[in-house]
C-alpha positions as CSV (number, residue, x, y, z in Angstrom):
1,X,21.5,1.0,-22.4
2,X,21.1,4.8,-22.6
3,X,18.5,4.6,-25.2
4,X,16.7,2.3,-23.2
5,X,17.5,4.2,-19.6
6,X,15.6,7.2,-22.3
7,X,12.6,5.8,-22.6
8,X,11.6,4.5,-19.5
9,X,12.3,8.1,-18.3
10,X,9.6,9.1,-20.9
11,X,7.6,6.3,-19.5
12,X,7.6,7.4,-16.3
13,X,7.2,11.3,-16.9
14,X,3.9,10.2,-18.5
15,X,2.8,7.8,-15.2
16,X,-0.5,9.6,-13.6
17,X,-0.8,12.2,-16.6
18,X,-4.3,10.4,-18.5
19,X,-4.7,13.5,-20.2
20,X,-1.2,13.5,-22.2
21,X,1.1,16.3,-21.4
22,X,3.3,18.1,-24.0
23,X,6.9,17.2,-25.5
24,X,8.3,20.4,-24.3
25,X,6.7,19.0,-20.4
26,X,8.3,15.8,-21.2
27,X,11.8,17.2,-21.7
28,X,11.3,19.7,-18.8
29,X,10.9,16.4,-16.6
30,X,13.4,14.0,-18.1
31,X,16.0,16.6,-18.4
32,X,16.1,14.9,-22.3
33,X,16.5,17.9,-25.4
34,X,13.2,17.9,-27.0
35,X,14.4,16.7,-30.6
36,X,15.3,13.4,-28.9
37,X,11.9,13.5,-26.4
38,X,10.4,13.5,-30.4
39,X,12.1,10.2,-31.6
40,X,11.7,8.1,-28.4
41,X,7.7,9.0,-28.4
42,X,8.0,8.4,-32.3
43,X,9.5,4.8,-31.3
44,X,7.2,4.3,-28.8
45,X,4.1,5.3,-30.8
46,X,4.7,2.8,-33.3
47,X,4.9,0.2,-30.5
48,X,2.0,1.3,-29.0
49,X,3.4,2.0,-25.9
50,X,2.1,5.9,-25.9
51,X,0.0,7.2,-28.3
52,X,-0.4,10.9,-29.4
53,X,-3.9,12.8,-29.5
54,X,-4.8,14.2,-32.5
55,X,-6.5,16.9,-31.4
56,X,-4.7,18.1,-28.3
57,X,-1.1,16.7,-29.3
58,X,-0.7,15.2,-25.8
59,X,1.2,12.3,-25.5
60,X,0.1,9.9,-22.6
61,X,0.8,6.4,-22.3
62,X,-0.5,3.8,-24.8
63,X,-2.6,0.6,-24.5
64,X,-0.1,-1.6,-24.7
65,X,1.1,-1.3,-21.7
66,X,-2.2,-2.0,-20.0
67,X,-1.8,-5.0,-21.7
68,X,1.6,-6.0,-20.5
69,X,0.5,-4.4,-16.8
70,X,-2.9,-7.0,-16.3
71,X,-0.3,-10.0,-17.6
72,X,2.0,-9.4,-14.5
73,X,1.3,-11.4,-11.3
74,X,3.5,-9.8,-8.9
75,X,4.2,-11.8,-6.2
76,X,3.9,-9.5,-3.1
77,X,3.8,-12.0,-0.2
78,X,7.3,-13.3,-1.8
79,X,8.9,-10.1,-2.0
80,X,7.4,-8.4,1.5
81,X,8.7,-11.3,4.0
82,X,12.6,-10.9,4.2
83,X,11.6,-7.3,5.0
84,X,9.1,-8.7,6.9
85,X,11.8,-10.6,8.9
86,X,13.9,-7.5,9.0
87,X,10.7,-5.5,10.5
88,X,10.6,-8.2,13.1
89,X,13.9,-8.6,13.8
90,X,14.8,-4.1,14.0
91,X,11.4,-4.2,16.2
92,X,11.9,-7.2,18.3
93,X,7.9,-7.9,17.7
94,X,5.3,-9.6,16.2
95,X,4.9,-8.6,12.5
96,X,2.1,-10.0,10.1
97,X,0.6,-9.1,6.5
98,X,-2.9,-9.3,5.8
99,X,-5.1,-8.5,2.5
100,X,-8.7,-7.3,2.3
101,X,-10.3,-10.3,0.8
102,X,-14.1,-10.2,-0.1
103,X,-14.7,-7.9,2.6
104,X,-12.6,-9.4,5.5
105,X,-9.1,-9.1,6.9
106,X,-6.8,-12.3,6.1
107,X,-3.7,-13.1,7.6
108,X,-1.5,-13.9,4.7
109,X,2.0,-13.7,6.6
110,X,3.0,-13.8,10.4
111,X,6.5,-13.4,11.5
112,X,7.4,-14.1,15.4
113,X,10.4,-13.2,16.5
114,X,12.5,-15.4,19.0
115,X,13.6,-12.8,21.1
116,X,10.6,-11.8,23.3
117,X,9.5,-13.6,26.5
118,X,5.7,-12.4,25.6
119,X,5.3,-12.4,21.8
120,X,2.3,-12.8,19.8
121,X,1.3,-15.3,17.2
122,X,-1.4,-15.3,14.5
123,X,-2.4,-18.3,12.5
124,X,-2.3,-18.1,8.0
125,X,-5.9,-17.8,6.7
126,X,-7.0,-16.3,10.0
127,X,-9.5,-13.4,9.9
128,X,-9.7,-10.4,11.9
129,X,-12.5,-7.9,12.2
130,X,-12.5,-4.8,10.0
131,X,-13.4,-2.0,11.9
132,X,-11.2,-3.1,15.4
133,X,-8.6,-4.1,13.7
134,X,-5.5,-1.4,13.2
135,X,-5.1,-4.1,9.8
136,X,-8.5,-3.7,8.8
137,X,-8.6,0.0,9.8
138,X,-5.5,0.5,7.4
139,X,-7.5,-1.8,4.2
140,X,-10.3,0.4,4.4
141,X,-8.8,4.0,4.8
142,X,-8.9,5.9,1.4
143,X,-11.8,3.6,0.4
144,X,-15.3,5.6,-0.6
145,X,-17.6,6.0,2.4
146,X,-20.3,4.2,0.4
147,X,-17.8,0.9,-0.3
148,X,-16.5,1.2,3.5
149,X,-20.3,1.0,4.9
150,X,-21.0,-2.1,2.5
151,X,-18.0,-4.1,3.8
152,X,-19.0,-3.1,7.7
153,X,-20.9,-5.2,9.7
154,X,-24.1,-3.8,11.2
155,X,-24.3,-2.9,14.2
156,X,-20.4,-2.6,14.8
157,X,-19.3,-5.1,17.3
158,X,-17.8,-3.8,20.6
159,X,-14.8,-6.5,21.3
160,X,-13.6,-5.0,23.9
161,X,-14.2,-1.9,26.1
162,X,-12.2,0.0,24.0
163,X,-13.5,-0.5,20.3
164,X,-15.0,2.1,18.4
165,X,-18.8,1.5,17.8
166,X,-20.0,4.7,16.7
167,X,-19.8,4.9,12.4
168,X,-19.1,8.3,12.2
169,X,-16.2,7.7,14.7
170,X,-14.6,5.3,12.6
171,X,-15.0,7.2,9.5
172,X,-13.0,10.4,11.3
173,X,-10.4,7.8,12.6
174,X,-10.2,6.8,8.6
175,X,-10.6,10.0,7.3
176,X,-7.6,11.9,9.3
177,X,-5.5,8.6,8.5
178,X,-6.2,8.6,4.5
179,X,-3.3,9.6,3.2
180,X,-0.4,8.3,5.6
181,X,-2.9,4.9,5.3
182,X,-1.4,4.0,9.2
183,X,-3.7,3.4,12.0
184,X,-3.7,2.1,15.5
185,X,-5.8,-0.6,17.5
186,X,-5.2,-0.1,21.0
187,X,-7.0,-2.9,22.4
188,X,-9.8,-2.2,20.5
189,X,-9.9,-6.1,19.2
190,X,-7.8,-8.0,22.6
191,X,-7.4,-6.7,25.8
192,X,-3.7,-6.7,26.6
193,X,-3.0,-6.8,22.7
194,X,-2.5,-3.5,20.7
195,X,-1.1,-3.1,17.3
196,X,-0.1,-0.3,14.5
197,X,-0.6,-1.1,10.8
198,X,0.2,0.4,7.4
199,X,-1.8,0.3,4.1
200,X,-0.3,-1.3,0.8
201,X,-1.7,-1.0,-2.3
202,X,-0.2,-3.2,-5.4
203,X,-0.7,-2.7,-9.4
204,X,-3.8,-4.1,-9.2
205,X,-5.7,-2.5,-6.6
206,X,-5.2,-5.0,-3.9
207,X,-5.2,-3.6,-0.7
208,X,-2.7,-5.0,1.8
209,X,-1.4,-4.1,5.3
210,X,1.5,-4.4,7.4
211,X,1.6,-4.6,10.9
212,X,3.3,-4.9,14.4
213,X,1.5,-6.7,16.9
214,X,2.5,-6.0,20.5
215,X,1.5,-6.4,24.4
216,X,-0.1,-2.8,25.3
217,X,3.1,-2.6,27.9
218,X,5.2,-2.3,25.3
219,X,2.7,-0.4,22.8
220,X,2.6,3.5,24.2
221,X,6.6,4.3,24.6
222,X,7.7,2.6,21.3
223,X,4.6,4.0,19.3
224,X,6.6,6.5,17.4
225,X,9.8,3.8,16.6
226,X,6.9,1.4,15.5
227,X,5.7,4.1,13.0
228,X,8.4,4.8,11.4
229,X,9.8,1.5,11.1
230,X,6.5,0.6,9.9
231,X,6.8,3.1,7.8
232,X,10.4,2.3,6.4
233,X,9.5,-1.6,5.7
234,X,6.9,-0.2,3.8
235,X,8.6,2.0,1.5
236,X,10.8,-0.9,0.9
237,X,8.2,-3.4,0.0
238,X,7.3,-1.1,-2.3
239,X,10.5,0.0,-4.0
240,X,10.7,-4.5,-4.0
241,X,7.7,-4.5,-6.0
242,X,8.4,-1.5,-8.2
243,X,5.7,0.4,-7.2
244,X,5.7,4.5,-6.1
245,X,5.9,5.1,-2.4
């Protein structure tokens, strides 16, 4: 168990480094004494788990790990909805999951909660405009500018009095919101309906989102406990799926 508990923490002191970094960085970040840093990545070279560059001497991780990573099919949907459920049942609204699927918002996951007189509902396989949408607003921030303006309708449509219209508006809404990957709809898609959604990114690139869907009454004074438990179910999907937060 040790050897093993070893290795992965070479494993993941070499995650996000593609250039290879050195034994002696290796052991500074596993806490390991180099001499055994130099058997484990001796072990793992031979399984082709990291490889060594010849010219450099950086170790980084090896290919076949890409090959084990493209075999997994994590099931996401399966391990977001109890926390989901929790989400819904901490927040006392609606909660749903979409994906960005060939350039639209589907609704893979809806959770309603029993406990509101006025709660909302959403129908699986539904779709929901991308640039209104606090859900399709959360898929397409951290996206290139040029891949955003291919999935966007033109012109935008104005759904309701309050939707952004204007591109470069939209674009500063995404940009400020890139790296927290939450954003806001308030009534921009349904007057009388607003909603705050997070972005979730899997192994594979999918893009999903998580959100709470709410009557504006409720929306404003519970923004901030909507964030962060937004925020919270996130972080635990993600721990779920044994991805980094």
């Amino acid at each position: 168990m040790q050897l093993i508990s070893r290795a992965a923490a070479v494993l993941r002191a070499l995650e996000g480094q593609p250039a290879g970094i050195s034994l002696g960085q290796i052991a500074k970040a596993t806490g390991l004494p180099r001499p055994t840093v130099q058997r484990i990545v001796d072990a793992l070279c031979v399984e082709g788990m990291v490889m060594v560059d010849p010219l450099q001497g950086g170790v980084r991780l090896g290919p076949l790990l890409a090959r084990l990573a493209t075999s997994i099919r994590i099931d996401v949907v399966g391990l977001a909805r109890p926390h989901l459920e929790q989400l819904a049942w901490t927040t006392r609204e609606s909660v749903a999951m979409t994906v960005l699927q060939d350039g639209k918002v589907v609704v893979i996951a809806i959770v309603t909660p029993p406990t509101q007189a006025v709660r909302l509902t959403a129908s699986i396989g539904s779709t929901w405009p991308l640039h209104s949408s606090a859900e399709g607003k959360a898929l397409l921030s951290g996206l290139p500018e040029t891949t955003v303006r291919a999935m966007l309708p033109q012109p935008l449509e104005a759904r309701t009095p309050n939707t952004i219209t204007n591109v470069k508006a939209l674009f500063t809404e995404l940009t400020e919101a890139a790296q927290s990957g939450i954003l806001t709809d308030h009534e921009g898609t349904a007057i009388g309906i607003s909603s705050v959604a997070a972005r979730l990114v899997d192994a594979s690139g999918t893009r999903y989102a998580i959100s709470i869907l709410l009557p504006t009454s409720r929306f404003e004074a519970n923004l901030t406990t909507l964030r962060e438990e937004l925020s919270r179910c996130r972080d635990a999907i993600l721990k779920a799926a044994g991805l980094p937060t």
